[in-house]
Each structure stands twice: as structure tokens, then as C-alpha cells.
C-alpha positions as CSV (number, residue, x, y, z in Angstrom):
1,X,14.5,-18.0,23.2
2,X,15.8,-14.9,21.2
3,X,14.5,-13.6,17.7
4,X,16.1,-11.4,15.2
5,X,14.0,-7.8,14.6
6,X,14.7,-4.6,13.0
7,X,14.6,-1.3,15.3
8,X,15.1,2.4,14.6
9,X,16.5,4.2,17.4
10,X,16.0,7.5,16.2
11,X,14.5,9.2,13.0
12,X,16.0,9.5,9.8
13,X,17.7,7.7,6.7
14,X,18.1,4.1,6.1
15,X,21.3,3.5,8.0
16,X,19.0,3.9,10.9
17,X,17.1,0.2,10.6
18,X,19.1,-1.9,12.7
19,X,18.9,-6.1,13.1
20,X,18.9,-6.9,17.1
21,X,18.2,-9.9,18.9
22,X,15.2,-9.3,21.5
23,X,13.5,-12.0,23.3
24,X,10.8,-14.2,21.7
25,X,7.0,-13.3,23.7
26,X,4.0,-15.1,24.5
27,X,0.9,-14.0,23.1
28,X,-1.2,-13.0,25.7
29,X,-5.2,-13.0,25.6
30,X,-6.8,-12.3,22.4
31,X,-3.4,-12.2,20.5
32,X,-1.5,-14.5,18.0
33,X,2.3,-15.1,18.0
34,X,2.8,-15.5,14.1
35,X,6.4,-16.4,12.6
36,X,7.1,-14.8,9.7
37,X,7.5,-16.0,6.1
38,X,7.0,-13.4,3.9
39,X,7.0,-8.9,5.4
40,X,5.9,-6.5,3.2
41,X,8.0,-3.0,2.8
42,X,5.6,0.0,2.1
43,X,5.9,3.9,2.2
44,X,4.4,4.1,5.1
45,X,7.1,2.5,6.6
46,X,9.7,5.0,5.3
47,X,7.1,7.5,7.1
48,X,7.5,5.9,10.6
49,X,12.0,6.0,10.1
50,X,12.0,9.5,8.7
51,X,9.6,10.6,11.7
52,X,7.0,12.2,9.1
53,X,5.1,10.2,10.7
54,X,6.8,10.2,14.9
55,X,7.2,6.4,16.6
56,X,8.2,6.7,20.6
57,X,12.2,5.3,20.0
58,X,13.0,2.7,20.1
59,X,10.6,1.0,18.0
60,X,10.6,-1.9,15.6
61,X,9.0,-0.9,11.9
62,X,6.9,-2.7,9.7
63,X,2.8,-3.5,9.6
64,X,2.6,-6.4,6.8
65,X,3.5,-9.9,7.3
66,X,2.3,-13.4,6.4
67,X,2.7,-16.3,8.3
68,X,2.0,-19.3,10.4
69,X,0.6,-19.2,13.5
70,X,3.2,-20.8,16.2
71,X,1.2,-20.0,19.1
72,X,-2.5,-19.1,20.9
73,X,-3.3,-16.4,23.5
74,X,-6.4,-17.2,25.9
75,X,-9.7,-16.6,24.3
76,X,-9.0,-16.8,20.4
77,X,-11.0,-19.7,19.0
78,X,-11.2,-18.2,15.6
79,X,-7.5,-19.1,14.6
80,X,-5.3,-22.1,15.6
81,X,-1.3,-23.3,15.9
82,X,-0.1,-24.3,11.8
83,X,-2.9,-21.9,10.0
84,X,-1.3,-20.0,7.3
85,X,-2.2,-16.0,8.0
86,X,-1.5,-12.3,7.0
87,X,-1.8,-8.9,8.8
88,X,-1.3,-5.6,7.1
89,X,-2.6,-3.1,10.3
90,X,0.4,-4.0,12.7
91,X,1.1,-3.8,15.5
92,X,4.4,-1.7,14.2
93,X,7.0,-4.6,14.3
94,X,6.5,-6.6,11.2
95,X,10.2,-6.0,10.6
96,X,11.2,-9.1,12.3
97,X,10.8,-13.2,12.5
98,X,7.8,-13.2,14.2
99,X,5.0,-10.5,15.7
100,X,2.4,-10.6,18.4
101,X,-0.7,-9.8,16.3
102,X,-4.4,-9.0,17.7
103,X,-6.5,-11.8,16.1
104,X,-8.5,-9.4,15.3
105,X,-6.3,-8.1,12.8
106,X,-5.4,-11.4,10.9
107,X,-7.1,-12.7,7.9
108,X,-6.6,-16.5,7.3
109,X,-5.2,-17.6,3.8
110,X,-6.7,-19.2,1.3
111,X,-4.7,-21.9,-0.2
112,X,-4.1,-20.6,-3.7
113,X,-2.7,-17.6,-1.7
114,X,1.4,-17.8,-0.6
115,X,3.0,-16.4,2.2
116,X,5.0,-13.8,-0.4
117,X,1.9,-12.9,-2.8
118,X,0.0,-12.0,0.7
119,X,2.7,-9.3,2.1
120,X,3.6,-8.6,-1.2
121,X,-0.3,-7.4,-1.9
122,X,-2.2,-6.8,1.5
123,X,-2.0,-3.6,2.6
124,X,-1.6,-2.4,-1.0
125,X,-4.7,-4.7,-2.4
126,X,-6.4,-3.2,0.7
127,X,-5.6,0.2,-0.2
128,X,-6.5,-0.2,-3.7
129,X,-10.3,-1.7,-2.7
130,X,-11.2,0.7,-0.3
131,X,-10.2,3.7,-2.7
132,X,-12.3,2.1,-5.4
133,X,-15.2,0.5,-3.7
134,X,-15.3,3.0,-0.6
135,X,-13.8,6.1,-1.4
136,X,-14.8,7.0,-4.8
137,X,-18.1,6.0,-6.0
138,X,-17.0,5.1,-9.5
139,X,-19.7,4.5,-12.4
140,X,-18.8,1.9,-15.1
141,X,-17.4,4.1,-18.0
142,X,-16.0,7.2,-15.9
143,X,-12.5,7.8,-16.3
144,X,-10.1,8.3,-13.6
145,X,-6.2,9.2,-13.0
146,X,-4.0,7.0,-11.0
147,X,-0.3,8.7,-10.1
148,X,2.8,6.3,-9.8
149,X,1.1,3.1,-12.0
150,X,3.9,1.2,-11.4
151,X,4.1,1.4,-8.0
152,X,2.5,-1.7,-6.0
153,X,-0.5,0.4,-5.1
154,X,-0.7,1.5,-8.4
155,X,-0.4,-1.7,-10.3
156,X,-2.8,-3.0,-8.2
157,X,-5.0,0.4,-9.0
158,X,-4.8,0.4,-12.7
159,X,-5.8,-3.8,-12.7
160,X,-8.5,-3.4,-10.5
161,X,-9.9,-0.4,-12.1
162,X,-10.1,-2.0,-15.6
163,X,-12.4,-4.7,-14.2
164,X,-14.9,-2.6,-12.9
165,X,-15.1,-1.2,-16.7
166,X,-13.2,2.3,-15.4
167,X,-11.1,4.3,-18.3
168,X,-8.0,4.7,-17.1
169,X,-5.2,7.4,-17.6
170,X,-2.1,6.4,-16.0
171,X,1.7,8.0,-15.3
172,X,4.9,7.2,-14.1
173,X,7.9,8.9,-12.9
174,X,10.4,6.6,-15.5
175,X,9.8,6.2,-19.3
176,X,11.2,3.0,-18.6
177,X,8.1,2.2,-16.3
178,X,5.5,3.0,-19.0
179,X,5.8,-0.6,-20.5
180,X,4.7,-1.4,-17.6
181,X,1.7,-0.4,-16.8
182,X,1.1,-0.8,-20.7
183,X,1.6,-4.4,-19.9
184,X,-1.5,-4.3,-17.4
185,X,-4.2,-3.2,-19.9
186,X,-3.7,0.6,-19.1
187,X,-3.2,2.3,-22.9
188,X,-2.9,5.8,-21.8
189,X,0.7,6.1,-20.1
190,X,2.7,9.4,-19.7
191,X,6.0,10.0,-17.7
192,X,4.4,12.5,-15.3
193,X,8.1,14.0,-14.3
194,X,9.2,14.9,-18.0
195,X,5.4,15.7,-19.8
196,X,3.3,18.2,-20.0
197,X,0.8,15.4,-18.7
198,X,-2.1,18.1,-17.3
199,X,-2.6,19.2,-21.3
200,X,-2.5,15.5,-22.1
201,X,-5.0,14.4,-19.5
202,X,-7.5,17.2,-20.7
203,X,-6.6,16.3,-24.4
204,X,-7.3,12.7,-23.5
205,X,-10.5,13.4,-21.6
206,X,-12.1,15.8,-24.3
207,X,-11.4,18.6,-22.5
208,X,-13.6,17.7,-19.7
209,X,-11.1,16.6,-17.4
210,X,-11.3,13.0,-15.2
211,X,-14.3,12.1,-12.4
212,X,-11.4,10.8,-9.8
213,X,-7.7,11.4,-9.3
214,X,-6.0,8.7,-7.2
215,X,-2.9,10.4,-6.0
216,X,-0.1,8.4,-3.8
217,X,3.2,10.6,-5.0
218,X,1.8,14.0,-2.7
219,X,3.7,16.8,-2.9
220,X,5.1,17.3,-6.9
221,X,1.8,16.2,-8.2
222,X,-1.2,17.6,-6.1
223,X,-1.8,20.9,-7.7
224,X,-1.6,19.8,-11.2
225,X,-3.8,16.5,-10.3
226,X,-6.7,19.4,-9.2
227,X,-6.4,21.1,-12.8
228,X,-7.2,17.7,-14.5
229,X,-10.3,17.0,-12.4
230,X,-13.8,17.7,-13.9
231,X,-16.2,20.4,-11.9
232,X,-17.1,18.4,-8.8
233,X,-14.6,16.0,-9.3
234,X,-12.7,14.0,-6.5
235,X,-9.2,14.1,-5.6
236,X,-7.8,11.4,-3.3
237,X,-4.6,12.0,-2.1
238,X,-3.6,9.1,-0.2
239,X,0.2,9.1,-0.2
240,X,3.2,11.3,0.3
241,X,6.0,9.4,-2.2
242,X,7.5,12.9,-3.2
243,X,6.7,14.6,0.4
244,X,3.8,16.2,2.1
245,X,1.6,18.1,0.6
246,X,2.1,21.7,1.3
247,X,-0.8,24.0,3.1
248,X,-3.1,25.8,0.9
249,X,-6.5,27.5,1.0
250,X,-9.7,25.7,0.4
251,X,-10.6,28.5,-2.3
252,X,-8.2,26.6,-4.7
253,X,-10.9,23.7,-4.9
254,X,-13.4,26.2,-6.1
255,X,-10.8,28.0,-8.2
256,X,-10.8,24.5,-10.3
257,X,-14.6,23.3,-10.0
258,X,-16.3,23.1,-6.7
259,X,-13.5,20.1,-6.4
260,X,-14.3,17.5,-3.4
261,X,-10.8,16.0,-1.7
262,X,-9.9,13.6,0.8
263,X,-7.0,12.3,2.5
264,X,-8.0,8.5,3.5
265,X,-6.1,6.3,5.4
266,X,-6.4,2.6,5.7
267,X,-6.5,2.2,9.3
268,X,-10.2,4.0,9.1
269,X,-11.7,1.5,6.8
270,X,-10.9,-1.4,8.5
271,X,-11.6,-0.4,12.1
272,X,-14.8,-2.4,11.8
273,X,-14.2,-6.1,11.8
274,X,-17.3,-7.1,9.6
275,X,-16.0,-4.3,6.9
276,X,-12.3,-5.4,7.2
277,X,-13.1,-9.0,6.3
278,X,-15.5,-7.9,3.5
279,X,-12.4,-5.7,1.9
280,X,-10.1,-9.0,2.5
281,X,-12.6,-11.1,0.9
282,X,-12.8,-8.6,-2.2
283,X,-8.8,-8.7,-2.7
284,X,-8.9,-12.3,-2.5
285,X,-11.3,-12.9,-5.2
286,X,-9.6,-10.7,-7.8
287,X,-6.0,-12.5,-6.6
288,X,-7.8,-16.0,-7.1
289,X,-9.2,-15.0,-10.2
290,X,-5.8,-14.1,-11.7
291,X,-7.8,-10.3,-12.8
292,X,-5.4,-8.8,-10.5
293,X,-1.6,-9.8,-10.6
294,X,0.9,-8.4,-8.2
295,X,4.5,-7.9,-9.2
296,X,7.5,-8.5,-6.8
297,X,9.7,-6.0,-7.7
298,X,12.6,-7.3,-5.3
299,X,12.6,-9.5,-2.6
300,X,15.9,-9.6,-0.1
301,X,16.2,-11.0,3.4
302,X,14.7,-9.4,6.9
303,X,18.5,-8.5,7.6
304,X,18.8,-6.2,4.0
305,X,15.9,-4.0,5.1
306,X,17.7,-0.6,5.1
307,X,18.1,-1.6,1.2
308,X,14.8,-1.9,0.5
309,X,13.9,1.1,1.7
310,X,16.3,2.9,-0.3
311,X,15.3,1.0,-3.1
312,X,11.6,2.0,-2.2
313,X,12.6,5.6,-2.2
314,X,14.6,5.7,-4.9
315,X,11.5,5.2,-7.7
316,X,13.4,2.5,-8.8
317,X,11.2,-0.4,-8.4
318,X,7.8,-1.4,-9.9
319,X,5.3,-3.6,-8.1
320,X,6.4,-4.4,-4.5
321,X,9.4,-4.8,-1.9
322,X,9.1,-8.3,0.4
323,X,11.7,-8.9,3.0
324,X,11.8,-13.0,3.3
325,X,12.4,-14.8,7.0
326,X,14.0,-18.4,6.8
327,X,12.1,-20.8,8.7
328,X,13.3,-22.2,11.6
């Protein structure tokens, strides 16, 4: 039997994803064969085709998808044949109708949970709860800055936040975004691109600038984001939306307070099994509990992927990118 699957065979723009047929595999011990409903489209993604982040070529793309399992390797008793599931930490190959997934890596569904809300929010609810509740130690009442609030990691951000009490100071790259994340409960919007946003953060803040600075845009944003931290303050740089961030010396984070900085990645807080599942279990509760609602910015079929990812890049969408799989 054959299956249809996006591959890259070599770095570079969109016009690079390609639909093949390869041959449907077997899940072998340990692993899950799970067809695809729902695949989610992330940055990181556009990392792994650009080669900012190198794949050995050819490769497929993609590390989000939610589905049903259609078959067992030996050894997994934790998951069976028909139970509804979603994976956000690959294996790379997500761009396709189904995947052979570690069970390891799978978290089962709960009903009030579809296939499209699942790769619409996984590895971006993920993102968003490990940055808040493992990153950052945030106390009810501080006030923190979250870059590209319209984004799905930021929507999911700015949501989150606001239930754990934080004050939140949001921008966006469009003025036509701001609504947006007004719409969420954030009431401090600026259009970061077109504002003189660093006086406006320190205006907002008192002068005294904000405890954490969530940062996913990288590159256009990182130096100002330092100058609106408070002595000591954190800055979390956890994506590259506008490019890398450039080298500098570690004397800039005293020259702006004794600043602390990190550059998390998911994969590192969820290596752990027991802390993966408590992280899923998190995002779950705030998605049942309706606190937390995901937009679907656009959602177009597994053979339109090169679209979304130049609808990804072009800072045109707000709330997530699914590719949907027909079932067969």
C-alpha cells in the first residue's frame, strides 16, 4: 500500500515541499502507525526547509499531527488500534497521511478534544505552558511582554497568562492584528513594527520596565525587548519569526540590569515522560475549560503545504495553520 507525504529535497523556499507517494510501513516495536486527520504547520518547520535548522535530504517535514491509531508495534500496551491521539515531538514526517510515532511521544485525546483543535494547539499549547510554568517563575500580579500576540503561540500566551493573574503588554506586527489580541482580554496592544513600543512599554510599566519578555519574532525585536526588561529581568527568546538572532557580548545583559536570558526549546522539557504528560495534562485543562481558545487561522489540504508556509511567513495569519488529511 502507498501513502501520499510531503518531502524537501533540498533547502530553501516553499516551492521546495513536494507531495510523493512512498510506501505505507509497519510500526515496529514500541512504535504506533497513526493516520492522520488533522497536521499542524509551525515555524519550526519553515526552520527544517530553509536549512536554518539542516535535515539529511531527502526528508519529509512536519512534527504535529492528530489522529487514530491504525496499527500496534510489539510491546505497546499503553495505546490501542481506533484510539484517537496527537504528537507534537515528531519523528520529522508529520507532513503526510500517516506517521510512525514512538508511543512514547503520543498523548491520547480526550473526547471534548478534536483531531483539528489538537494539531492546531499542541506543540504551541506546549510551548506556551512550559514557558509559563517552567521557564519563568511568574508571580500573580507581575507584568510580562509577549512579541507576535497574534500568532498561535502567542494567542495561546496572552490567554494563558491572564489566568494565572499576569498583566500583560502585548504587540503585533499588523494594526489590523491588535483587535485581536484585544479580543483575548489583553488591553495593552501596540504594533511593534510602526511604534515606538520600548517608550510605551516603560510608560506602561511605570518606568520600571516588565519581570519577563516572551520573545518568538528573534532577530528585529531582541535588543529592544532587553531595554524593556526590569534589573534582573528575564528574557526568553524562544523563536526566530524575523531571523536569528545576531551574536553579541554578554556585557549587553549587564549594560541593561544584570538581565538573565534563555533560549528554550521544547524538545528539552518534555524529554522526561512523567513531565511531558504533566505539561499535556496542563493544556488540556485550560482547552476543556474553554480559558484558553485556539484560533484556526487557515486550514488547506496536506497537498497545499507549500501555501501554508508562505502564508506562515508572510505575518499574514493569526492563530494557527492545519493541513487536513481525508480519511480513507
Amino acid at each position: 500500500m502507498q501513502q501520499r507525504k510531503i518531502q524537501i529535497n533540498a533547502h530553501g523556499g516553499a516551492d521546495q515541499l513536494v507531495l510523493t507517494s512512498v510506501p505505507l510501513v509497519a510500526p515496529g516495536p514500541g512504535q504506533v502507525r497513526v493516520q492522520h486527520r488533522a497536521v499542524g504547520v509551525n515555524f519550526i518547520d519553515t526552520y527544517h526547509r530553509t536549512g536554518l535548522y539542516p535535515l539529511a535530504l531527502p526528508s519529509g517535514l512536519g512534527l504535529e499531527a492528530a489522529g487514530v491509531i491504525d496499527a500496534v508495534g510489539e510491546g505497546v500496551t499503553e495505546f490501542s488500534v481506533g484510539q484517537r491521539v496527537a504528537y507534537c515531538s515528531g519523528p520529522i514526517g508529520a507532513y503526510a497521511e500517516s506517521n510512525i510515532v514512538p508511543a512514547t511521544n503520543l498523548l491520547p485525546l480526550p473526547d471534548s478534544i478534536s483531531e483539528e483543535l489538537a494539531a492546531a494547539s499542541l506543540l504551541k499549547g506546549l510551548t506556551a505552558a512550559y514557558l509559563l510554568l517552567k521557564t519563568s517563575q511568574n508571580q500573580a500580579g507581575d507584568t510580562v511582554l509577549i512579541h507576535a500576540a497574534a500568532g498561535g503561540v502567542g494567542q495561546i500566551l496572552c490567554q494563558w497568562a491572564l489566568t494565572l493573574n499576569l498583566r500583560v503588554i502585548a504587540t503585533v506586527g499588523r494594526d489590523e492584528k491588535m483587535a485581536v489580541v484585544q479580543q483575548l482580554g489583553c488591553e495593552r496592544v501596540i504594533n511593534y513594527r510602526t511604534s515606538p513600543w520600548v517608550d510605551w512599554v516603560r510608560t506602561c510599566t511605570n518606568g520600571q520596565g516588565v519581570s519577563v519578555v516572551y520573545d518568538g519574532v528573534g532577530k528585529d525585536t531582541f535588543e529592544d525587548s532587553l531595554r524593556c526588561l526590569m534589573p534582573r529581568g528575564l528574557m526568553v527568546s524562544y523563536g526566530n519569526a524575523s531571523g536569528a538572532v545576531e551574536g553579541f557580548s554578554p556585557l549587553l545583559l549587564a549594560k541593561y540590569g544584570s538581565l538573565f536570558l534563555t533560549r528554550p526549546t521544547l524538545a528539552d522539557y518534555v524529554r522526561d515522560p512523567a513531565e511531558f504528560k504533566a505539561l499535556g495534562s496542563a493544556l488540556f485543562d485550560v482547552l476543556q475549560s474553554g480559558k484558553v481558545r485556539p484560533a484556526i487561522s487557515h486550514r488547506l489540504p496536506l497537498a497545499q503545504a507549500d501555501e501554508a508556509h508562505r502564508l506562515l511567513e508572510s505575518g499574514q495569519t493569526t492563530g494557527s495553520v492545519i493541513l487536513t488529511v481525508e480519511e480513507k
